[in-house]
N, C-alpha and C positions, 0 to 999 in steps of 0.2 A: 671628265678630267679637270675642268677649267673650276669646278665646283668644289675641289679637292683642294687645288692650290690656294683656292681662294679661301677656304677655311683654315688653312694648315697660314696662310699670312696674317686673318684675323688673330686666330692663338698664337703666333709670335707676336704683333704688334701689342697684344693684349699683355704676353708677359716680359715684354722688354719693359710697356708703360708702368706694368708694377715694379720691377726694381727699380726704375727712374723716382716714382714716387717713394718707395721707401727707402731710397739714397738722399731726396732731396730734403725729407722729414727727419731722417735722422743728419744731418750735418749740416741744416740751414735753418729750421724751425725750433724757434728755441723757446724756453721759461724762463721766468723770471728766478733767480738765487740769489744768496747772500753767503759772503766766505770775510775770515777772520784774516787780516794778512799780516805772517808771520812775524815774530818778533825782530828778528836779525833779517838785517837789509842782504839780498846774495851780493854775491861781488860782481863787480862791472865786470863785462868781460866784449871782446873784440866782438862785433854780429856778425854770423855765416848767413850765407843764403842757402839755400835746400840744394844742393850739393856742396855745399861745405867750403867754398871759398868764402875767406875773408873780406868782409866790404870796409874799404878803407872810408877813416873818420866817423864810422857808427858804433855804437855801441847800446850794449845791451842791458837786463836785470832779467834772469830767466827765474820765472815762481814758480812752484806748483801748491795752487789754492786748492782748500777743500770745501767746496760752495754745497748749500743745502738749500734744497726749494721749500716754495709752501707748504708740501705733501711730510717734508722731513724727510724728505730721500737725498742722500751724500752719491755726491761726485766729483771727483779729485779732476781737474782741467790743470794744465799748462798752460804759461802764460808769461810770452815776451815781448817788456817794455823794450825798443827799441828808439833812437835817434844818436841824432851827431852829439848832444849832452841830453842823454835824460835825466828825470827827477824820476828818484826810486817812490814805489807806494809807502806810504809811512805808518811804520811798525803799527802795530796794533791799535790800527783802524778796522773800519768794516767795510765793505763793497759790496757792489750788488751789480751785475751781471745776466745780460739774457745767456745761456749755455744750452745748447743740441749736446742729444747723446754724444758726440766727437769732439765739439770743442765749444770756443767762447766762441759766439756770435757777434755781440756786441757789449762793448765794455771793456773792463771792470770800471767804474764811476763810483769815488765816497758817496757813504750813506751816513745819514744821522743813527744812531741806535735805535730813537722812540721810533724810528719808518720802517722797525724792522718786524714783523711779526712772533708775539711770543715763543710760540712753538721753537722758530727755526733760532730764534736766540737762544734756548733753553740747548739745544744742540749743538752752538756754534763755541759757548761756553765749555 
């Protein structure tokens, strides 16, 4: 019997460990990308916190970038600049971004255009 449970905890511990890992891979391990940011600045707007109250003196510029990796594969992220005054991204720049399947990791950070790779410029275009 003791040999039963004990196998029967191996295979849960074994498949909790897999969705841990492919939770952690998909929402924290990121690639490198580059996204074109859009022409028209959004408008300020008050910042909620993740249930939707208002945080007084913050403010927001919510994007939604369309980043392309080295591979040339497209992935539409969200993305809000947030403080007491922000400076909005400026129109039609480029950025580059580490982004996980789920979101931006880290960044968005200007980039020069020559640091961008052909390929993903010929797409960004």
């Amino acid at each position: 019997m003791k040999k039963i449970f004990s196998l029967i905890g191996i295979v849960i511990i074994l498949f909790l460990g897999g969705i841990t890992y492919k939770y952690y891979n998909d929402t924290y391990v990121g690639k490198t990308a580059y996204a074109l940011v859009p022409a028209t600045v959004p408008n300020k707007e008050l910042t909620k916190d993740s249930s939707g109250k208002i945080i007084s003196n913050y403010y927001s510029y919510n994007y939604t970038l369309e980043f392309v990796d080295e591979k040339g594969e497209v992935a539409v992220q969200s993305y809000e600049l947030s403080s007491q005054d922000p400076t909005p991204l400026t129109p039609n720049t480029y950025v580059t971004a580490e982004i996980s399947k789920k979101r931006i990791v880290e960044g968005p950070n200007p980039v020069d255009v020559s640091q961008i790779p052909e390929n993903v410029l010929a797409k960004l275009k």
